[in-house]
Kinemage of the C-alpha trace (Angstrom):
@kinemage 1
@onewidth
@group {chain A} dominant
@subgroup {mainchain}
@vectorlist {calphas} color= white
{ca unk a 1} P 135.120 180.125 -132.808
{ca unk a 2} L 136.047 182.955 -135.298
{ca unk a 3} L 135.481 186.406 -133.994
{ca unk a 4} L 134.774 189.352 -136.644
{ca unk a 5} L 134.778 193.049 -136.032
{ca unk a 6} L 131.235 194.669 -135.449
{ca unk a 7} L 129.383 195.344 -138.300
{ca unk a 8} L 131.269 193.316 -140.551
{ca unk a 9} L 128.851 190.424 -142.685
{ca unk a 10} L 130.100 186.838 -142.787
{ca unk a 11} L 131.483 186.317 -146.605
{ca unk a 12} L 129.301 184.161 -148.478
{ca unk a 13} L 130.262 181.038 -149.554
{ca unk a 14} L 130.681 180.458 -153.347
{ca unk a 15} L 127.565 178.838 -154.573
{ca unk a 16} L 126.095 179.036 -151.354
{ca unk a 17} L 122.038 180.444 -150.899
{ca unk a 18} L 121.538 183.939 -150.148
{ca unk a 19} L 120.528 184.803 -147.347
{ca unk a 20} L 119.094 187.406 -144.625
{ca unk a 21} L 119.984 186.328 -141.392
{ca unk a 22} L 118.086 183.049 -141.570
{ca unk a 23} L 115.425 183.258 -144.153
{ca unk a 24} L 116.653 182.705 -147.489
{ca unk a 25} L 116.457 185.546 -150.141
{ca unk a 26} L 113.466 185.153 -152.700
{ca unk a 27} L 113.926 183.137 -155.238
{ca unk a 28} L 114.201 185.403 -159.175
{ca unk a 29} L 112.991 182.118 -161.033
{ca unk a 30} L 109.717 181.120 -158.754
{ca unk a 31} L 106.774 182.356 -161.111
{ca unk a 32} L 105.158 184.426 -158.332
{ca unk a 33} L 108.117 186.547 -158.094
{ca unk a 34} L 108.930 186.656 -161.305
{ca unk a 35} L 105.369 187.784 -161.720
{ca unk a 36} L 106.180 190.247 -158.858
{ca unk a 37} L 109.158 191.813 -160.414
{ca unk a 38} L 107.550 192.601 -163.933
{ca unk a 39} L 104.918 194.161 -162.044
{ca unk a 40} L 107.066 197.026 -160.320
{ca unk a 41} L 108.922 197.137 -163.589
{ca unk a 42} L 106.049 198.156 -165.781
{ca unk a 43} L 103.818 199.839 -162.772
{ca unk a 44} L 102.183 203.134 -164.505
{ca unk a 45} L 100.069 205.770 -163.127
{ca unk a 46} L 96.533 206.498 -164.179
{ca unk a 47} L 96.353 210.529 -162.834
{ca unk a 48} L 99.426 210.687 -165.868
{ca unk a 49} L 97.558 209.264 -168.738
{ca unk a 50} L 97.351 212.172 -171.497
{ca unk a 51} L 92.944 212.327 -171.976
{ca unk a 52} L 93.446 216.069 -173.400
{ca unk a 53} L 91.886 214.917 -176.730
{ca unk a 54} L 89.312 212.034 -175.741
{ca unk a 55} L 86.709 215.030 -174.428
{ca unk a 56} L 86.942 216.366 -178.103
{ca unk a 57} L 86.408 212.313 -179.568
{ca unk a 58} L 83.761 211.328 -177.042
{ca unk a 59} L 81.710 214.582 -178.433
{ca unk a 60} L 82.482 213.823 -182.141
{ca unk a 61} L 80.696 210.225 -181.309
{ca unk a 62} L 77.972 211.350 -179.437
{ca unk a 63} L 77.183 213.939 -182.410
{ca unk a 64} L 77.928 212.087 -185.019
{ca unk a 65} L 76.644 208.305 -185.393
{ca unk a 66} L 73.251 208.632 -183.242
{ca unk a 67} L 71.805 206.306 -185.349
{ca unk a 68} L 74.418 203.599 -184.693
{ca unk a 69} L 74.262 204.176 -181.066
{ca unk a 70} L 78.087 204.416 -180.628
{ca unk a 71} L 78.092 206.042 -177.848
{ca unk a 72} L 75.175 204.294 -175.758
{ca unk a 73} L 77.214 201.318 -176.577
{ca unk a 74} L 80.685 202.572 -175.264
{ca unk a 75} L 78.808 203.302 -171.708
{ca unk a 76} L 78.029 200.214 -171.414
{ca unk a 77} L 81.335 198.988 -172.072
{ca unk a 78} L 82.637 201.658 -169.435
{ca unk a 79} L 80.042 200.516 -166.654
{ca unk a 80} L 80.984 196.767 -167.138
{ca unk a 81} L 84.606 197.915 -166.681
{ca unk a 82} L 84.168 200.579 -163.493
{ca unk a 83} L 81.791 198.120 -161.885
{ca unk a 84} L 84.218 195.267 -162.505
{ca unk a 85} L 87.166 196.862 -161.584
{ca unk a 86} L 85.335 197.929 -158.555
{ca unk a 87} L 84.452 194.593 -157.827
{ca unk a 88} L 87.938 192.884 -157.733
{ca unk a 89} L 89.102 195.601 -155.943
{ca unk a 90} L 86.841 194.845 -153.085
{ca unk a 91} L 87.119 191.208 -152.779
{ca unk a 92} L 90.980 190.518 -153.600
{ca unk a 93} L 91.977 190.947 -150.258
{ca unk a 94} L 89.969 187.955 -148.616
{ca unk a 95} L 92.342 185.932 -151.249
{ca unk a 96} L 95.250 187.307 -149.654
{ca unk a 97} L 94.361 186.466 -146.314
{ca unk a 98} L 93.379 183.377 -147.175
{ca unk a 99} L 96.109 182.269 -148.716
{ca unk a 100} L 98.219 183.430 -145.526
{ca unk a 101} L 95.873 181.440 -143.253
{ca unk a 102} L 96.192 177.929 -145.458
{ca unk a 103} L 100.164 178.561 -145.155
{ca unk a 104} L 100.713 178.495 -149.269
{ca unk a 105} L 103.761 180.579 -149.081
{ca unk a 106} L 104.751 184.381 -149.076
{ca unk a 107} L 105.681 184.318 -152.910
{ca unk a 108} L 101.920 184.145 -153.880
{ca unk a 109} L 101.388 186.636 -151.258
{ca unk a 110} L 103.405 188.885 -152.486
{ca unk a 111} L 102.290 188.882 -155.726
{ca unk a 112} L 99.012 189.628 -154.971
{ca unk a 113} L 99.609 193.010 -153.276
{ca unk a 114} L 100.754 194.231 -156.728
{ca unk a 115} L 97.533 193.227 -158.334
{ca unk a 116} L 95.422 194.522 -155.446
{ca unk a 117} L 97.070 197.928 -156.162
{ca unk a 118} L 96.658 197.609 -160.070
{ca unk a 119} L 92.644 196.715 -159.852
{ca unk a 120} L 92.778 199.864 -157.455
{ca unk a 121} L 94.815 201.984 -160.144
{ca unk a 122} L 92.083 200.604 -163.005
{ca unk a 123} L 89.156 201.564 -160.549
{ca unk a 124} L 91.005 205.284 -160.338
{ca unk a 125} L 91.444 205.208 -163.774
{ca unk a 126} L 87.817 204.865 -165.117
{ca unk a 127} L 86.504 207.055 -162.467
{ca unk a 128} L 89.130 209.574 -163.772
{ca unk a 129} L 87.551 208.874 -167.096
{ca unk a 130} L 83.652 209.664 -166.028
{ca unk a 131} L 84.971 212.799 -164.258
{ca unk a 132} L 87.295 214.568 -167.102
{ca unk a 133} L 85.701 213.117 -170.280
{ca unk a 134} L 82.063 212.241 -170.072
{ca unk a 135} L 81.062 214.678 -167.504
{ca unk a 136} L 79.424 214.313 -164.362
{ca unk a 137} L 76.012 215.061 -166.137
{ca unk a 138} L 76.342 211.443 -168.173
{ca unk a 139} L 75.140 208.828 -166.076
{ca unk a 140} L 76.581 205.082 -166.849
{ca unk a 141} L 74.125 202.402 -167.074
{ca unk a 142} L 73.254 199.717 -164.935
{ca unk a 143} L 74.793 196.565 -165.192
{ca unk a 144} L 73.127 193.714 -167.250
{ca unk a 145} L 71.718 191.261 -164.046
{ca unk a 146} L 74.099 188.173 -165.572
{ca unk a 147} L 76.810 191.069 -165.604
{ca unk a 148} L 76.192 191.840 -161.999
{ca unk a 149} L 75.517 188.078 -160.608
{ca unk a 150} L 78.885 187.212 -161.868
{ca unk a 151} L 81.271 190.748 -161.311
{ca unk a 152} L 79.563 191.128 -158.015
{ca unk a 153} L 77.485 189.321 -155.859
{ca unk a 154} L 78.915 185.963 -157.282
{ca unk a 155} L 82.127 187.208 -156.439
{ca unk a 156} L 81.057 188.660 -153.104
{ca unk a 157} L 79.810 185.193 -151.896
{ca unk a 158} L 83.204 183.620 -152.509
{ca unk a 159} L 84.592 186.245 -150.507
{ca unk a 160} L 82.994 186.292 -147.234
{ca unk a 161} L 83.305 182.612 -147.175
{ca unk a 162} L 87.094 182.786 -147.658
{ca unk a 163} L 87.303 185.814 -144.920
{ca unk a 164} L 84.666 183.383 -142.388
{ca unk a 165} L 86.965 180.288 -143.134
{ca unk a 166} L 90.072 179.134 -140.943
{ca unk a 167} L 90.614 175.515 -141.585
{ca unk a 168} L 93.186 175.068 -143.896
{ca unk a 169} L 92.082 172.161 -145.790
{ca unk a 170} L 88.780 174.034 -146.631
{ca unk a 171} L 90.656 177.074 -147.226
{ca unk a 172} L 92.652 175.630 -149.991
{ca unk a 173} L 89.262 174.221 -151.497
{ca unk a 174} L 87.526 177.721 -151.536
{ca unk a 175} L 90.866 179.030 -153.237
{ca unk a 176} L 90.894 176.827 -155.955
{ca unk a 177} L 87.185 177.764 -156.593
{ca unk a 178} L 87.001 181.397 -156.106
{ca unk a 179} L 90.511 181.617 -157.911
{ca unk a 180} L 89.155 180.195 -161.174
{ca unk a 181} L 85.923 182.327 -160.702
{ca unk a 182} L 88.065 185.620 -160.420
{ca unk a 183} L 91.156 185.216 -162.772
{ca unk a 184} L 89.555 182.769 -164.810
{ca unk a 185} L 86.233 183.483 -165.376
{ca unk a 186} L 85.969 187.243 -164.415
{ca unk a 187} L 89.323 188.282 -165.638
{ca unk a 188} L 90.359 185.741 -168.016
{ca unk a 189} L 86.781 185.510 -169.840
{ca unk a 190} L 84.760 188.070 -169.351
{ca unk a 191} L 87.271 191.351 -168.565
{ca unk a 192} L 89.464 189.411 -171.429
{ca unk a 193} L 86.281 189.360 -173.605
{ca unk a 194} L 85.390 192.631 -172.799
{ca unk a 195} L 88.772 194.563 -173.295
{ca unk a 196} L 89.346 192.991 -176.653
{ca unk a 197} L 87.059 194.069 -178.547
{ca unk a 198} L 86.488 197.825 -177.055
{ca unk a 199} L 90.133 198.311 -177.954
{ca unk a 200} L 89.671 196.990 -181.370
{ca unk a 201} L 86.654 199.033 -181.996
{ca unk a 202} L 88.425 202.271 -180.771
{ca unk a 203} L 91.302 201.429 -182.717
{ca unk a 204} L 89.852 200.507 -185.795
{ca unk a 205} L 87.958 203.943 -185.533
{ca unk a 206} L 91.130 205.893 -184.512
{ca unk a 207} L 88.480 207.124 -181.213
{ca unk a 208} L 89.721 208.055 -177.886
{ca unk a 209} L 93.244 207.885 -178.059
{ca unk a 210} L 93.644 208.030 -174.280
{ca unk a 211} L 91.282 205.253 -173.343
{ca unk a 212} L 92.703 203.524 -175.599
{ca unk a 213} L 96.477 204.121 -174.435
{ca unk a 214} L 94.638 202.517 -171.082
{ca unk a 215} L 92.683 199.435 -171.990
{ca unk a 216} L 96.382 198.370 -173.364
{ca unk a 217} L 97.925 198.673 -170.053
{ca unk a 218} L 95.403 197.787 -168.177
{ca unk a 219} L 94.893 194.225 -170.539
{ca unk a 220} L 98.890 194.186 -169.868
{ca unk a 221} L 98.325 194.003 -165.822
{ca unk a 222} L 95.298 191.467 -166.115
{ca unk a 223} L 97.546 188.992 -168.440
{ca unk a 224} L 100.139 189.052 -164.999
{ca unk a 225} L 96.668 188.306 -162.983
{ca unk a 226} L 95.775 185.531 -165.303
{ca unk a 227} L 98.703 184.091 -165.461
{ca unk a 228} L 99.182 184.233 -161.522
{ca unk a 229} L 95.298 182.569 -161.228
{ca unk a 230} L 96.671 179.691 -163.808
{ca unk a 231} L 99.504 178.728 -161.929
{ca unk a 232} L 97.989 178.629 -158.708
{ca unk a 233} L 95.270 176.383 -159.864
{ca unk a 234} L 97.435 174.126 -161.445
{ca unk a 235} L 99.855 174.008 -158.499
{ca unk a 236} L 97.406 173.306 -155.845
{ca unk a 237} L 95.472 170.642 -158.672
{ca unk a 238} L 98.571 169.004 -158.776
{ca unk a 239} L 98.938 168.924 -154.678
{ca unk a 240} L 95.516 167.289 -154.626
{ca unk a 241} L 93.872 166.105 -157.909
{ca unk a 242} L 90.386 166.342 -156.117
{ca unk a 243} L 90.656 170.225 -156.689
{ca unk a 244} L 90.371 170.016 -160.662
{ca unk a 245} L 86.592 169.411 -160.952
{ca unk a 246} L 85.891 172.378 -158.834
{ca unk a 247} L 87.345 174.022 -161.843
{ca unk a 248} L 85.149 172.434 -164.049
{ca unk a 249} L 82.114 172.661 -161.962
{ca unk a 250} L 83.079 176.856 -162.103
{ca unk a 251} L 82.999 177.735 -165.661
{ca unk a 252} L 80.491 175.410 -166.247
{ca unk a 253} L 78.262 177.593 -163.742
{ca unk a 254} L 79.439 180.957 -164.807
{ca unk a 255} L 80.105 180.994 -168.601
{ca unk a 256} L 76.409 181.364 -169.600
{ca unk a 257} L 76.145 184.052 -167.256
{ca unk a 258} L 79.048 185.101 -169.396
{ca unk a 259} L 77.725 185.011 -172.465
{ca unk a 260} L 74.096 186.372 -171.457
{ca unk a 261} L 76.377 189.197 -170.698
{ca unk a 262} L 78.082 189.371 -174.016
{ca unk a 263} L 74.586 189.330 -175.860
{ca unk a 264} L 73.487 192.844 -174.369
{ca unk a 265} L 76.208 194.077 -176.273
{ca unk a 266} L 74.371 193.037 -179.680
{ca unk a 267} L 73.365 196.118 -181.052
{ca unk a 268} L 71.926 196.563 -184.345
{ca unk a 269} L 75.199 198.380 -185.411
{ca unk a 270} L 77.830 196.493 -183.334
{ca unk a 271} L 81.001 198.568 -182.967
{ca unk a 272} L 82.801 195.503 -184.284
{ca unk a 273} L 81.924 192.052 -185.583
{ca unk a 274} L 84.057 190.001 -184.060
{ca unk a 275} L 82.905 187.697 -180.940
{ca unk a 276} L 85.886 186.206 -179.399
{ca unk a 277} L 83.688 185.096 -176.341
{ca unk a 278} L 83.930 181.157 -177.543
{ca unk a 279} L 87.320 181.092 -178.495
{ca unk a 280} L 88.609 182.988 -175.151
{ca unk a 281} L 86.294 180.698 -172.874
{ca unk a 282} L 87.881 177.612 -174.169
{ca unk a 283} L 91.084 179.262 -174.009
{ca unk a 284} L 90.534 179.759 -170.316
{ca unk a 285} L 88.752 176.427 -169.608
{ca unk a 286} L 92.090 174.834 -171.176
{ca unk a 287} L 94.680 176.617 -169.377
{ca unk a 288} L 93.039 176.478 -165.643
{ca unk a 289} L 91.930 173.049 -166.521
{ca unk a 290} L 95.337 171.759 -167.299
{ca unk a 291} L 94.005 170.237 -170.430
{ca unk a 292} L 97.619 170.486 -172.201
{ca unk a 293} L 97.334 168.206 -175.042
{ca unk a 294} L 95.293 168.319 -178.399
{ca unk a 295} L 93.385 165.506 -177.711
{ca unk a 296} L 92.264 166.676 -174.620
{ca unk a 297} L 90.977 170.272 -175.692
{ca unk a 298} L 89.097 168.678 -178.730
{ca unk a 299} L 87.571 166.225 -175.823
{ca unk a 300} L 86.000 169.540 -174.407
{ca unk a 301} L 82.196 169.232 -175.667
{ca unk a 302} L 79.860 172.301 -176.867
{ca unk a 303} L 77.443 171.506 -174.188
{ca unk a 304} L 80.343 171.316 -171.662
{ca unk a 305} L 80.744 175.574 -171.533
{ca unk a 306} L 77.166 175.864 -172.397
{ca unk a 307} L 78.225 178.253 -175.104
{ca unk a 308} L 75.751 178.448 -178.088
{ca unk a 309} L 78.347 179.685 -180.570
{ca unk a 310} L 80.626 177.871 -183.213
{ca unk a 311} L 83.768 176.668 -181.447
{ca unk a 312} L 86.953 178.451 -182.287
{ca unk a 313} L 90.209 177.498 -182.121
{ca unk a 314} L 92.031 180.195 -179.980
{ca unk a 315} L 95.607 180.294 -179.270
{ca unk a 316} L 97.634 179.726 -175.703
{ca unk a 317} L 96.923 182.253 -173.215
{ca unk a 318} L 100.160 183.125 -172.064
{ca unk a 319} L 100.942 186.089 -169.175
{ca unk a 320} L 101.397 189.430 -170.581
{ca unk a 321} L 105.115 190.379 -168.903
């Protein structure tokens, strides 16, 4: 035996794993971590956001295109995004358990405690927002009831049975559904939907440079969710191939509810033409799919996403670092 002083490591071994005590270190190149890392390195703070001149903007609005209803149509934008925000706040830790109890591996776990603090940061941000720029006295609308099915009592269902549920192999079945309902079809459709075009309307305008400044970092975080909800689909699809029409079977259910949403946003004076709803629901449908090829996207009927609009072609959705 070789005897070494107290307190003094073993040396390493060139080439050989790193380690603490036992347990190997984590791994820089696994996705999840990867995903991890990026995460602390762009983490921001929503009390520091600079909203000293959106007070001034909101008012300008409000005064100054009543006839266009601006304004009544930037609330609703701001309750779909505090009452979504809220909601994947509230149900992301059932995931996390879940994915603990079905034994899929810390990485994934670890991950997901950054993004259960960054849909808490969002939810501090907007109500922030209410507080120091609209004023307590202006009251948000109520959610659109295809809005609410699918941002919260949709989403609350897939929750409670993932928090009831202990047997692994069920576990892992719920995961791959309620994973392509919440990063794919809340996050990666809707949210992705939603975001878009309020930041292209403010920016097109030059309006509320604060909000603004936000709905870019908070799109940032929810490209690391997406991305996180794509490969974890795909990775337990390709552990078990009966997973994948689960997928299918969840946009399929959701996306009108999707675009019923999208449609009380059609205002006689939108505050911008574009619809990417069509393009960014095949998008999604693709990527948590796995349809990879050409041939297989263009396979992807109308009638499939129940979407009544012209298709699009939309480019890869990739993770936002």
């Amino acid at each position: 035996s070789v005897s070494r002083r107290p307190g003094v490591a073993a040396r390493r071994r060139p080439g050989a794993p790193s380690t603490t005590g036992d347990r190997p270190m984590l791994d820089p190149k696994n996705n999840y971590i990867r995903l991890y890392h990026n995460a602390k390195r762009l983490a921001w703070d929503p009390a520091r956001l600079d909203l000293s001149q959106d007070a001034e903007s909101w008012q300008r609005i409000v005064r100054e295109h009543p006839e266009e209803r601006y304004a009544e149509q930037l609330l609703l934008y701001l309750s779909l995004f505090d009452a979504g925000e809220v909601a994947v706040t509230q149900t992301l830790s059932p995931f996390l358990g879940a994915i603990a109890r079905a034994g899929l591996g810390l990485e994934r776990e670890i991950f997901l405690t950054t993004q259960l603090l960054e849909e808490a940061k969002h939810t501090e941000f907007f109500r922030r927002y209410h507080a120091e720029v609209l004023g307590e006295g202006v009251a948000l609308p109520p959610l659109p009831g295809d809005a609410h099915r699918v941002l919260v009592s949709e989403l609350d269902a897939i929750a409670d049975a993932l928090r009831r549920e202990d047997d692994p192999t069920t576990l892992r079945a719920l995961l791959v559904q309620g994973v392509t309902h919440y990063m794919g079809v809340v996050e990666g459709t809707l949210g992705r939907t939603a975001y878009q075009v309020a930041h292209t309307a403010l920016g097109q305008r030059g309006w509320l440079p604060g909000l603004r400044h936000a709905l870019r970092l908070i799109r940032r975080d929810e490209g690391r969710h997406i991305g996180f909800g794509i490969q974890f689909v795909r990775d337990l699809v390709a552990m078990d191939r009966a997973y994948r029409p689960s997928v299918e079977r969840t946009f399929r259910r959701f996306l009108p509810l999707v675009e019923q949403t999208v449609r009380a946003f059609d205002f006689p004076h939108r505050l911008v033409d574009e619809n990417p709803l069509p393009a960014v629901a095949r998008d999604a449908y693709w990527q948590f799919a796995a349809l990879r090829h050409q041939r297989s996207r263009a396979a992807v009927p109308e009638r499939a996403l129940a979407l009544q609009a012209p298709v699009l072609q939309a480019p890869v959705l990739t993770s936002v670092p």
